[in-house]
Structures are given as structure tokens and as C-alpha cells.
N, C-alpha and C positions, 0 to 999 in steps of 0.2 A: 589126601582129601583137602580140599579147597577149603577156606574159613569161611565166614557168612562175613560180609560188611557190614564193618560200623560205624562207616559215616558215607557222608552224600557232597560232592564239589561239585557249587555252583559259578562258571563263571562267568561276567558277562563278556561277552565278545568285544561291544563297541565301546567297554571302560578299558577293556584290556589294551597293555601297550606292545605285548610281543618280548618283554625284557628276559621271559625266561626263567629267570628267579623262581618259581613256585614248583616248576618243572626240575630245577637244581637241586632245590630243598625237600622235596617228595620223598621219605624212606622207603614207601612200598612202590616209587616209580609209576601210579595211576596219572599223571598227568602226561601230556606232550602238546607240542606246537603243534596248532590243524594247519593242514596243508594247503586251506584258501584263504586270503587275503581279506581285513576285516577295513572300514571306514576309512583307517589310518595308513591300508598299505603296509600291513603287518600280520603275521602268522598271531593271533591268539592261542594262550593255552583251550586246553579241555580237557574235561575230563573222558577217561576212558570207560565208564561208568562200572569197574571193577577195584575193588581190592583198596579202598581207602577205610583208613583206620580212624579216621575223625581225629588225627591228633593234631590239625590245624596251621602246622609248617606254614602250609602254603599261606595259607592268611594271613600270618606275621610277618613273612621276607616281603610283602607284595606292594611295592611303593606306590600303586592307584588305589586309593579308597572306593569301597565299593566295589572291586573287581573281582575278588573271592570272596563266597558265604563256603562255610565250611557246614552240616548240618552232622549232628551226634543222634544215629541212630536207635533206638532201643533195642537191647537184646532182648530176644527169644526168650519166654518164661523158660524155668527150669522147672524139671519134673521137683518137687517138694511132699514131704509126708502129707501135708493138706490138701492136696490136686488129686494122691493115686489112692484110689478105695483100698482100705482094709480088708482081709480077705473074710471077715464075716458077712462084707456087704456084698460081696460079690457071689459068695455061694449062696444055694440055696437055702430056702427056710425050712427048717424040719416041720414037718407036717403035723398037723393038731390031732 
């Protein structure tokens, strides 16, 4: 079973220089070079919009300012005693 993403890479194309680096440093491997040529005459990264962990690599090694935002997703509430009715409320009411 596949995990839900928790996070979001945005990058820009025409800050991006093609170095690579974010694409190196990826543990879960969601980045790669796109296969068409950006401003500079250079493969930018992308995201493959799976399977990032928001833990931001990319954003650190990334010598262009401004070329990766990394975004930390929120997880899914979790079932809690407060969200799932008690089973009194859920049965019926004895009749008067």
C-alpha cells in the first residue's frame, strides 16, 4: 500500500539551472530532469507529483534562490475517542 504525500515540490522552471542537485539529494527519488529545454537551454527539474516527504533536501542543496518551495502537507485527521460516537449514541433510545 502506497503512503499518502506529505509534502508538495514546487519548481520554478525558468530560476531553475538544470545542476541536478535536488534530483541527487531526493531520498524518495520524486524529482527528475524534464526532457524539454527551459530559457537557459537546460533540462529543469520537476516534480513528479508523487511520493514527497516534505523533508525539504531539495530546498537546501539548491544553489538558485527561489527555485524550490518545498510545501508540508497536513495529515489526514486520525480516528480519536472524540470524532467516533459512543455506542449509546449510536443505539437506539429505549422507548418511554
Amino acid at each position: 500500500m502506497a503512503s499518502q504525500a506529505r509534502g508538495n515540490v514546487i519548481i520554478d522552471q525558468e530560476e531553475c539551472k538544470g545542476c541536478g542537485l535536488c534530483v541527487d539529494s531526493c531520498p524518495p527519488g520524486c524529482l527528475e530532469l524534464a526532457p524539454e529545454l527551459n530559457k537557459y537551454g537546460v533540462h529543469p527539474a520537476e516534480y513528479t507529483g508523487e511520493g514527497c516527504t516534505g523533508c525539504g533536501a531539495c530546498y537546501y542543496c539548491c544553489p538558485e534562490p527561489g527555485a524550490v518551495t518545498v510545501e508540508r502537507l497536513l495529515p489526514p485527521p486520525k480516528a480519536t475517542a472524540q470524532n467516533i460516537p459512543a455506542a449509546e449514541e449510536v443505539a437506539h433510545a429505549p422507548a418511554v
